[in-house]
C-alpha positions in Angstrom: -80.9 14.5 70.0 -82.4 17.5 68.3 -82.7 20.7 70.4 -85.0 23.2 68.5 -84.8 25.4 71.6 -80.8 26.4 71.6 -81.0 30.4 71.2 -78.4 31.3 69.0 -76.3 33.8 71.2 -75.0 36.8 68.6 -71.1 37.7 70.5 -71.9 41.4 68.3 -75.3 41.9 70.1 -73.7 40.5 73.4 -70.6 43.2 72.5 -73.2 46.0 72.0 -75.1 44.9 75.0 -72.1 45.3 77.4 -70.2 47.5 75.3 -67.1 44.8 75.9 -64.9 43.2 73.0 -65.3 39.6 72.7 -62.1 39.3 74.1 -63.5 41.0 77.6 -66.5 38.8 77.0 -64.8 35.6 77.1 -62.5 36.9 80.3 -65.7 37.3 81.9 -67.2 34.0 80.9 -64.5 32.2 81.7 -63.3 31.3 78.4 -59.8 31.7 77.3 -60.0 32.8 74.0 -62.7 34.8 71.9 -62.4 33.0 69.4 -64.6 29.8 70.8 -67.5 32.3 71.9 -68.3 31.6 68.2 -69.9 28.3 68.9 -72.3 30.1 71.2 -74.0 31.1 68.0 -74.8 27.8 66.8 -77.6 26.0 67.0 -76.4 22.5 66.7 -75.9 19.7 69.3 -72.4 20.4 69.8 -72.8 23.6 70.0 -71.6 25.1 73.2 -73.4 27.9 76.0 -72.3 29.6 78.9 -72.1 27.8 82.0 -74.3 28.9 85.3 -71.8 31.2 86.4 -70.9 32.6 83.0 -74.8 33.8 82.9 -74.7 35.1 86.3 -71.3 37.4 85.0 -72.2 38.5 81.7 -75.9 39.4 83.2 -73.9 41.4 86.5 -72.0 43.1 83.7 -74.4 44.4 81.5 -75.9 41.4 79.0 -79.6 41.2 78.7 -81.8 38.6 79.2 -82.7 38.8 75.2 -79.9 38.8 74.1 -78.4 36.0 76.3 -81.7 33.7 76.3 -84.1 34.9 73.2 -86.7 35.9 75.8 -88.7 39.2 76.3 -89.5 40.3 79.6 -88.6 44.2 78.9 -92.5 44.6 78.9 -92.9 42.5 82.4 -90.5 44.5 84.2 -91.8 47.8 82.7 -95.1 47.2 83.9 -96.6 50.2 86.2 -100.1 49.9 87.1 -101.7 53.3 85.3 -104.8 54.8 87.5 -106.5 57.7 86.0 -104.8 61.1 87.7 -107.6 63.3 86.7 -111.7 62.4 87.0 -113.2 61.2 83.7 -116.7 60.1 82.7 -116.3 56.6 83.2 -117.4 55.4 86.9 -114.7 53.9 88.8 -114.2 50.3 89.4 -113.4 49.7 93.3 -113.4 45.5 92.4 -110.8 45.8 90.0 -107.7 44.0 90.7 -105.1 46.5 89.0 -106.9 48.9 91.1 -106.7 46.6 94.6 -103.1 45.9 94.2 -102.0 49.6 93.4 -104.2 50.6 96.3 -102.6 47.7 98.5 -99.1 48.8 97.3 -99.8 52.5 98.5 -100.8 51.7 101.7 -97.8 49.5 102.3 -95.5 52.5 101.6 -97.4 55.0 103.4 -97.4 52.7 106.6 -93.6 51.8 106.2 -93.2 55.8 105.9 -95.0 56.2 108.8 -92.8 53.8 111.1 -89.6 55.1 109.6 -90.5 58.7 111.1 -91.9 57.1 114.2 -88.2 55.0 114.6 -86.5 58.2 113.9 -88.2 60.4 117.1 
């Protein structure tokens, strides 16, 4: 059966990503010798890829998500809602949901700020 969703995993990138040889890599992973994190760059059906807990080491120890899986979410977990800091011409939109949630978000930290110096009287 044709998998046209394998991500080919690059051992350099993963090397540069954790700043680890290949033969640290493959410690890490589980694998005795460097030498078969080669198949991890294949594509085919008998290619091979980490196992569960191989992930969950190489991620702990420095691999990205990219580089591991193909997938982007630098700009996901980058995200900061931006509110204007100084007044502009525009009026301001009091219904808008970037607006809500950053509002809601301050007034959970102030409150939790609050208790903690309350608790520590």
């Amino acid at each position: 059966m044709k998998n046209d969703y394998l991500h080919k995993i690059s051992v350099k990138e993963l090397s540069k990503d954790m700043g680890l040889t290949a033969d640290e890599i493959a410690k890490l992973a589980g694998i005795k010798t460097a030498r078969n994190l080669g198949k991890w760059a294949q594509s085919k059906p008998d290619g091979s890829r980490p196992n569960y807990n191989a992930f969950i080491s190489l991620l702990q120890n420095g691999a990205t998500v990219e580089t591991l899986f193909g997938v982007n979410y630098a700009e996901i977990h980058n995200y900061v809602p931006k509110l204007p800091l100084e007044p502009d011409d525009s009026p301001m939109d009091y219904n808008d949901p970037k607006f809500i949630d950053a509002l809601e978000k301050g007034l959970k930290i102030i409150e939790e700020r609050k208790k903690k110096a309350g608790e520590s009287q």
